[in-house]
C-alpha positions as CSV (number, residue, x, y, z in Angstrom):
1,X,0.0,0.0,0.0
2,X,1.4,3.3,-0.9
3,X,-0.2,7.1,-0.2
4,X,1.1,9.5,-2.1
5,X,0.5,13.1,-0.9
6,X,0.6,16.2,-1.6
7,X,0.2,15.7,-5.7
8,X,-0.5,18.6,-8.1
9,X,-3.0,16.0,-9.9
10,X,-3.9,16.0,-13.3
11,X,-6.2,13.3,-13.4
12,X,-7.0,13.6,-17.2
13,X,-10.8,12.9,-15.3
14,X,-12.6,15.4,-13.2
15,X,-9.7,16.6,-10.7
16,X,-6.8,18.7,-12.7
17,X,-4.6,21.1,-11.2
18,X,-5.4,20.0,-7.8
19,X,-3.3,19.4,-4.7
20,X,-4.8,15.8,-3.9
21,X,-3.6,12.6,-1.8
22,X,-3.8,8.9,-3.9
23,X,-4.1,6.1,-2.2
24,X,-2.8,2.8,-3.8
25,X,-3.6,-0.8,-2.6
26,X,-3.8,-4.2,-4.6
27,X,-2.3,-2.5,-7.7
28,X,-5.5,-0.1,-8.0
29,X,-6.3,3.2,-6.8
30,X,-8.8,3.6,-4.2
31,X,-9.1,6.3,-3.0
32,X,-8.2,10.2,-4.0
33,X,-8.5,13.4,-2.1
34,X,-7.6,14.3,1.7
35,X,-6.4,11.2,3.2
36,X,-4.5,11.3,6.6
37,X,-1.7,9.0,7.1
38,X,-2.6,8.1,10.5
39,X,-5.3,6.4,8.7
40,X,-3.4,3.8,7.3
41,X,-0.3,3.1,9.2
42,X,0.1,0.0,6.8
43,X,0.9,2.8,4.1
44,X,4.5,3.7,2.8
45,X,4.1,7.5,2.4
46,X,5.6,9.5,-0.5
47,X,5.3,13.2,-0.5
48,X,5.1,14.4,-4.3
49,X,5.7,17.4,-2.8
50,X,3.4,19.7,-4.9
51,X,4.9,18.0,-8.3
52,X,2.9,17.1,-10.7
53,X,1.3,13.9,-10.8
54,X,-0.5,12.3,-14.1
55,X,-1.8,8.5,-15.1
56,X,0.8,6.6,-16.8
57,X,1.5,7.9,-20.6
58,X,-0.1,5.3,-23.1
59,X,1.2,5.0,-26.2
60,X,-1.9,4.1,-29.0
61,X,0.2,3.1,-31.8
62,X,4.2,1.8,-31.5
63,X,6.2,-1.1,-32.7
64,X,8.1,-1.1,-29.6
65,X,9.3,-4.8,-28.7
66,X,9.0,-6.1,-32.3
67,X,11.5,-4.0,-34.1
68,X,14.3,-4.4,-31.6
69,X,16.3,-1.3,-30.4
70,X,19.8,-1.5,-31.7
71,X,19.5,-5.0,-33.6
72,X,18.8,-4.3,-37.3
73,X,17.5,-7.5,-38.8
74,X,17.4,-10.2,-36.2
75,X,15.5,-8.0,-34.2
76,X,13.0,-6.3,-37.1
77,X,10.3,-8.7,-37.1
78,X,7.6,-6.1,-37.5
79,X,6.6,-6.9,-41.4
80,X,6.0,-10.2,-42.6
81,X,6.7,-9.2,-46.5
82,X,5.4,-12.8,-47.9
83,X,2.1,-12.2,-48.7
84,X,0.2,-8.7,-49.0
85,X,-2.6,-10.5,-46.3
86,X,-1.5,-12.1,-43.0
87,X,-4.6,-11.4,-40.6
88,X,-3.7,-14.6,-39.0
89,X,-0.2,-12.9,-37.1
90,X,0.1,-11.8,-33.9
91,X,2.4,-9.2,-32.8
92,X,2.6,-10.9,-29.2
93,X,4.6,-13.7,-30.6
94,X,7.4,-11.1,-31.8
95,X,7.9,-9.0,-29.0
96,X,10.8,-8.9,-26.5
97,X,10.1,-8.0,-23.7
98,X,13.9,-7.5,-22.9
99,X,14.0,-4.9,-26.1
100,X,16.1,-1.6,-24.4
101,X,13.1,0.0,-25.3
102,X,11.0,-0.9,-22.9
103,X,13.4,0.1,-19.8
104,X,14.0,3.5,-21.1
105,X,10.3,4.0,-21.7
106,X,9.3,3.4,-18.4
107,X,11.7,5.3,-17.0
108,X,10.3,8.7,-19.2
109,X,6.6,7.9,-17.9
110,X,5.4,5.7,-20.5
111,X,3.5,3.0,-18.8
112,X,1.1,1.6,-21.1
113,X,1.7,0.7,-25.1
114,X,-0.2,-0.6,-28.0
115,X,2.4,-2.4,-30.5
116,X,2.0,-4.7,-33.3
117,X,2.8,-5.5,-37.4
118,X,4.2,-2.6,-39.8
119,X,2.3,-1.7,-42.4
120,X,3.8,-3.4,-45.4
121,X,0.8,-5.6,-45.8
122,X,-2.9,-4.3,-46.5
123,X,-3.8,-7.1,-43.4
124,X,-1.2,-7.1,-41.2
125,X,-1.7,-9.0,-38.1
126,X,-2.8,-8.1,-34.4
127,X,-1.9,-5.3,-32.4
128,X,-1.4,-6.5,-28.6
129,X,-1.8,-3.9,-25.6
130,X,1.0,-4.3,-23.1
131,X,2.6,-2.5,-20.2
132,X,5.9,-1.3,-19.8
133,X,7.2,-3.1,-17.0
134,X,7.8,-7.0,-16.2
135,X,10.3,-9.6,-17.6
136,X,7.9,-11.6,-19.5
137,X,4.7,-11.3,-21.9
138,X,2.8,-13.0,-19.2
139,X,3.9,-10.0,-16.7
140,X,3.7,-7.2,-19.3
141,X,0.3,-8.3,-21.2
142,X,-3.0,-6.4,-20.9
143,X,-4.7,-7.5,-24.2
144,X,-3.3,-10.7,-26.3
145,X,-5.1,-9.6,-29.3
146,X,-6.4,-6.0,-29.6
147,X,-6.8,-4.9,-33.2
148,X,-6.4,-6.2,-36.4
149,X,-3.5,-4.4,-38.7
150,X,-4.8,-2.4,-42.3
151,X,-2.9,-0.6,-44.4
152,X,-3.5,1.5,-47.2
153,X,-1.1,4.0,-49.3
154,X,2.6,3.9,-50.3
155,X,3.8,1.3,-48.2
156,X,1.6,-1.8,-49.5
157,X,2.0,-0.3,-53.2
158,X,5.8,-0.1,-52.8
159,X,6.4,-2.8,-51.2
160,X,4.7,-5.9,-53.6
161,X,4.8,-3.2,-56.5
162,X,8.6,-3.6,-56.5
163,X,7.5,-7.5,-57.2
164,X,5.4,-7.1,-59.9
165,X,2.7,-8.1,-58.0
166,X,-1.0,-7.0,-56.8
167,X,-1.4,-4.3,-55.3
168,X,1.1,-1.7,-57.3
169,X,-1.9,0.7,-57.4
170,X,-4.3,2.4,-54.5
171,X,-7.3,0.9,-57.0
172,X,-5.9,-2.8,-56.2
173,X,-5.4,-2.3,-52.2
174,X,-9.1,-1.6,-51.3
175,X,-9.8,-4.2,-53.9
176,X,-7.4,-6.9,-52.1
177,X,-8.9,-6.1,-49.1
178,X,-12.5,-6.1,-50.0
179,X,-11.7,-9.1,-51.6
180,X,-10.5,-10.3,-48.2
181,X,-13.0,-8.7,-46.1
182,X,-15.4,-10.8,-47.5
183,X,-13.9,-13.7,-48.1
184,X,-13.9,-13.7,-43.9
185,X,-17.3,-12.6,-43.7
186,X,-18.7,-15.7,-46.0
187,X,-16.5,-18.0,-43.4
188,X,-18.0,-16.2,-40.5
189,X,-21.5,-16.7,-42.2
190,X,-20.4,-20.2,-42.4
191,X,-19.5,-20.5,-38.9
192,X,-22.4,-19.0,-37.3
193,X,-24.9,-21.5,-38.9
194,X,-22.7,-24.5,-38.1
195,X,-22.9,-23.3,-34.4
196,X,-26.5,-22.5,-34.5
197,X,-27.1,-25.7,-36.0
198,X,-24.9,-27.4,-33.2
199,X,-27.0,-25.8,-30.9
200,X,-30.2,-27.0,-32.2
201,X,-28.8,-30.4,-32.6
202,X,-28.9,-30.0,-36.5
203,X,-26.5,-31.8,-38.8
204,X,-24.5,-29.3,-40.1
205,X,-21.4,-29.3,-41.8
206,X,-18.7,-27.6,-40.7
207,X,-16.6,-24.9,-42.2
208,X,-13.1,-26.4,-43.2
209,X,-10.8,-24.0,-40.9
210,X,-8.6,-21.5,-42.4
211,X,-6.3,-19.1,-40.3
212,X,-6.7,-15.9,-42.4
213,X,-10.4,-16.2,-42.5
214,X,-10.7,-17.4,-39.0
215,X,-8.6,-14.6,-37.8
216,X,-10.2,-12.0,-40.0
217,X,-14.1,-12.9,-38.9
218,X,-13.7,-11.2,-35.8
219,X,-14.0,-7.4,-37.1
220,X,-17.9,-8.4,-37.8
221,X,-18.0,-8.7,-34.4
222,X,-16.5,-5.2,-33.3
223,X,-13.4,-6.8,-33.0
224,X,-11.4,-3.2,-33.4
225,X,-9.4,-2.1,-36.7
226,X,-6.5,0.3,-37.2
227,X,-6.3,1.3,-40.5
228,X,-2.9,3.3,-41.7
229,X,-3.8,6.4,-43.9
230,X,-1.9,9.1,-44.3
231,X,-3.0,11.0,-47.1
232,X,-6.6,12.7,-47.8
233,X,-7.3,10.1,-50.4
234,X,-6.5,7.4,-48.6
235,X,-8.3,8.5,-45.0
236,X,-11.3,8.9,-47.4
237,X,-11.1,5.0,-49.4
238,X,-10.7,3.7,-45.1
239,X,-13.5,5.8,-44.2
240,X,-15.4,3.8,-47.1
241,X,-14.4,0.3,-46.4
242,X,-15.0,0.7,-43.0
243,X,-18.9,2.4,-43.6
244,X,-19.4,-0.9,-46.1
245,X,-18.5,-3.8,-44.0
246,X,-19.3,-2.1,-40.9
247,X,-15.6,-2.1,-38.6
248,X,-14.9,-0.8,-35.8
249,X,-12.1,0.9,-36.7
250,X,-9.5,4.5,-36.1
251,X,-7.6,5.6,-39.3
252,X,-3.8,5.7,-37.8
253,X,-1.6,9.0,-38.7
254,X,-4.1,10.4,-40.8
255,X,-1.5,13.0,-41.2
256,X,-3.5,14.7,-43.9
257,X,-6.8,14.1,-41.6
258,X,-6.7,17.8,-40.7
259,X,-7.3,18.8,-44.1
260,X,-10.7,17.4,-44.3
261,X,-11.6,17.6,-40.3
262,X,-15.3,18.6,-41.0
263,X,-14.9,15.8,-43.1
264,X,-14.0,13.3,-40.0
265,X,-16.7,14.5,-37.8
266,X,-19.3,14.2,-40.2
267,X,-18.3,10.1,-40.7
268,X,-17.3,10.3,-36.5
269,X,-14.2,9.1,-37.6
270,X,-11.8,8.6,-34.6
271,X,-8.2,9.4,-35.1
272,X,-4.4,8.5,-34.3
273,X,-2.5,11.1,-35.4
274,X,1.5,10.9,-35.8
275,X,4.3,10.6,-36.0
276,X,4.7,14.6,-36.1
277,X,7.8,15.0,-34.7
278,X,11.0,14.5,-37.3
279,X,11.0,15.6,-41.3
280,X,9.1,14.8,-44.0
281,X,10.5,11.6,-45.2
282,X,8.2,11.2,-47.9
283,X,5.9,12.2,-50.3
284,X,2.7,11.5,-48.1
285,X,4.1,13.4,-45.3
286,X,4.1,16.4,-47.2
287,X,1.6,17.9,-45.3
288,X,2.1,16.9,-42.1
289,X,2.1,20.0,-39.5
290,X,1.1,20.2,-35.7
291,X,-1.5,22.4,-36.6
292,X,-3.4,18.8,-36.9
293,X,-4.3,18.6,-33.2
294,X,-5.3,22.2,-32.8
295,X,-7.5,22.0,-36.0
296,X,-8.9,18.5,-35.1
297,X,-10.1,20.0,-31.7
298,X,-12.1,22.9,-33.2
299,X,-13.6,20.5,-35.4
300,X,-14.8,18.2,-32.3
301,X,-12.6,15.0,-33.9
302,X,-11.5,12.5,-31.9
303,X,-8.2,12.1,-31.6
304,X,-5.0,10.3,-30.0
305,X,-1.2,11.0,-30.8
306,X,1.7,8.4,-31.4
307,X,5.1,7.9,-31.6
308,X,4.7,5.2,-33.9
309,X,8.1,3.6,-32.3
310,X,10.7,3.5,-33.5
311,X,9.9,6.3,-35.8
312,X,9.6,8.5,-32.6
313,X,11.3,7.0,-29.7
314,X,8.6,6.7,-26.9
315,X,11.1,8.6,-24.6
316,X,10.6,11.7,-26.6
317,X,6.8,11.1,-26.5
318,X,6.3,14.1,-24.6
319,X,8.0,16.5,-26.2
320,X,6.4,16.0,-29.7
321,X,3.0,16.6,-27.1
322,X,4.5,19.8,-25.8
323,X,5.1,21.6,-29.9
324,X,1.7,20.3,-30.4
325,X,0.3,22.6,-27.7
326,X,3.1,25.3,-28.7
327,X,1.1,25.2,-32.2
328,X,-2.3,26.0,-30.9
329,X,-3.8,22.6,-29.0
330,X,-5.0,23.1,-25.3
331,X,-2.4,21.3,-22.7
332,X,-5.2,19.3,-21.1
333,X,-6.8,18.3,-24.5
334,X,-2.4,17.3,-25.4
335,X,-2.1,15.1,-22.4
336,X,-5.5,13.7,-22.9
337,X,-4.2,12.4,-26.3
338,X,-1.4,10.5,-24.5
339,X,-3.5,9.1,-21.6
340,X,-7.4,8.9,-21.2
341,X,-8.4,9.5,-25.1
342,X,-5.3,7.0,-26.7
343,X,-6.3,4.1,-24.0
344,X,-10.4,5.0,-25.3
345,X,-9.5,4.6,-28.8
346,X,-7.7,1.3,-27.9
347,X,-10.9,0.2,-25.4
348,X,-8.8,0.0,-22.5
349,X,-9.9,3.3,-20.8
350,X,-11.8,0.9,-18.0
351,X,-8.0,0.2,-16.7
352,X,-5.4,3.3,-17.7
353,X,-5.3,6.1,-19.0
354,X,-6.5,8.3,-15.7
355,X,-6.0,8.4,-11.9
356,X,-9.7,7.5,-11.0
357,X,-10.5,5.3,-8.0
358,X,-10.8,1.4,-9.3
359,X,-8.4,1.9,-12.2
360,X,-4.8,0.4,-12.7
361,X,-2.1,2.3,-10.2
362,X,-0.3,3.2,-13.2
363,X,0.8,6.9,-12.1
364,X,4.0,9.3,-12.5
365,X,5.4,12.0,-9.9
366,X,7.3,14.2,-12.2
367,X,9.9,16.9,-11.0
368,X,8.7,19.2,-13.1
369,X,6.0,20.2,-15.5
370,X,5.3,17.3,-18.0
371,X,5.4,18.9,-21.7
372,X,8.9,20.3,-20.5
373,X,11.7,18.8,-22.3
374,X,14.1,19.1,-19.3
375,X,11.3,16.9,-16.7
376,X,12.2,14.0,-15.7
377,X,10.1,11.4,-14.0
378,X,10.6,11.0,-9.9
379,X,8.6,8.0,-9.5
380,X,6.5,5.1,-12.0
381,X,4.1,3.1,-10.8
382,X,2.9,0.5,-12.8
383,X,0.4,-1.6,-11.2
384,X,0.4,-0.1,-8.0
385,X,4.4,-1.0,-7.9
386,X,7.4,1.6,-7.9
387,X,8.7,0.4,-11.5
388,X,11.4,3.2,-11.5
389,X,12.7,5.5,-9.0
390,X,15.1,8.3,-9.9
């Protein structure tokens, strides 16, 4: 049991900017507000002495853990370049948990991550939702599978284009993965009736299995979808597959997205905007601009910002947040996007993502203000544990 007092909370919930005690027990908070040590003797006592105190940072998008820091190709297992449609991968069974990454990380307040497959393939694979801190998956893991990989744009088209094979144009991506779309929803059709008919002690015949398919079916159940877009055209052709088969999806970057924000809210089209930070390293980045968050908010858009790992390093998450609020975007709305909105968009905002009573213990003491590039962190908890301790 810890109590930590004295905190200038920012709760990313109702209390901000608010000299509050947090009580931590069995790796949860439970209780926040004016809490007397003599109350609970049991408690080690930390005095954040007026600090600032926020949830863990969560990372919505990153590869962290399956491109390996400082490995080059034994350690990039992030693209699986064989075929342009691989639902049936899982990022958790590429990550290393021992990546340098993750250490550092932690130690600059990032407590929370959501990593999986590149985007070389229109269908790459599951993302996974882990924390920061622990030696193995089993420690680190919050959800084994939590969204299924798309990708549209210059990536898929370069990437099998080079080969002389489909898709070397934008026209035969969405086709591919209508094509596959569908294919899944026929198996899940399939499925269903088989079950049904299991259930009703009907002889029915069975689909014969098949891993893509299998894998795939789940988005027609609300299983969650990130789809990579970065240009206008391309946020527009996601925003059209996802409105006909009906996913439950966020467009990731969407580094044109500001361009056409009345555009988002219209569809209520969440968002995962990013990498901002670093040049333009391509033609589809032309745009890109940390106005995006500022615009996005006037236009009542949804939105989340990654590092997209290594691309960003998640150390230097916070300091791509901080020009984003030099350019126009509110501080709380900035820290929102790296804590209560980017756990939402990832459907884990009933466990991180705020210091509210019943929620992980995931929580930072910082020695100084949070957006400043020269803070460091004082304490991390992750699950109600002191992960790091300056």
């Amino acid at each position: 049991m810890y109590l930590i007092k004295n905190a200038n909370l920012i709760s990313m919930a109702e209390l901000n900017y608010k000299i509050k005690d947090i009580l931590i027990d069995g790796g949860k908070i439970v209780k926040i507000g004016k809490i007397e040590a003599n109350d609970y003797p049991e408690a080690k006592v930390i005095d954040a002495e007026k600090n600032y105190v926020t949830p863990g940072i969560v990372d919505p998008h990153c590869h962290i853990g399956i491109y390996e820091e400082a490995i080059g190709f034994e350690g990039a297992d992030g693209n699986e370049m064989t075929s342009p449609i691989t639902p049936e991968l899982r990022a958790i069974d590429a990550i290393k948990p021992q990546d340098v990454a993750f250490q550092e990380s932690l130690e600059s307040g990032i407590t929370t991550v959501c990593t999986g497959p590149g985007s070389a393939n229109l269908i790459g694979g599951t993302f996974c939702v882990m924390k920061t801190y622990g030696k193995t998956m089993d420690d680190m893991i919050v959800v084994t599978e939590s969204s299924m990989k798309m990708a549209l744009g210059e990536n898929p088209k370069r990437v099998y284009g080079n080969r002389t094979q489909s898709p070397s144009t934008r026209m035969g991506s969405a086709a591919l993965i209508r094509e596959a779309l569908t294919k899944a929803k026929e198996y899940k059709q399939k499925l269903d009736e088989y079950e049904k008919g299991i259930a009703e002690n009907k002889d029915v015949k069975k689909p014969d299995f098949n891993a893509k398919n299998h894998s795939l079916a789940r988005v027609f159940s609300g299983f969650p979808v990130k789809i990579h877009a970065h240009q206008q055209d391309d946020i527009v052709t996601a925003i059209r597959i996802i409105e006909e088969f009906g996913l439950n999806a966020t467009i990731e970057h969407a580094t044109e997205g500001y361009l056409i924000a009345d555009y988002l809210k219209n569809h209520n089209q969440s968002v995962i905007i990013g990498p901002t930070l670093g040049s333009k390293s391509k033609y589809e980045l032309r745009n890109k601009s940390f106005i995006a968050g500022k615009v996005l908010k006037e236009a009542g858009v949804e939105f989340a910002i990654m590092t997209d790992h290594p691309v960003i390093h998640l150390a230097n998450a916070l300091t791509q947040v901080g020009i984003f609020v030099r350019e126009g975007l509110d501080e709380l709305s900035a820290l929102k996007a790296v804590t209560i909105t980017a756990a939402k968009v990832n459907h884990i905002d009933d466990r991180v993502g705020s210091i509210e009573i019943g929620k992980d213990a995931d929580i930072v003491i910082w020695d100084g203000h949070p957006l400043h590039y020269m803070t460091k962190t004082n304490y991390v908890f992750v699950n109600g544990e002191i992960a790091h301790q300056k």
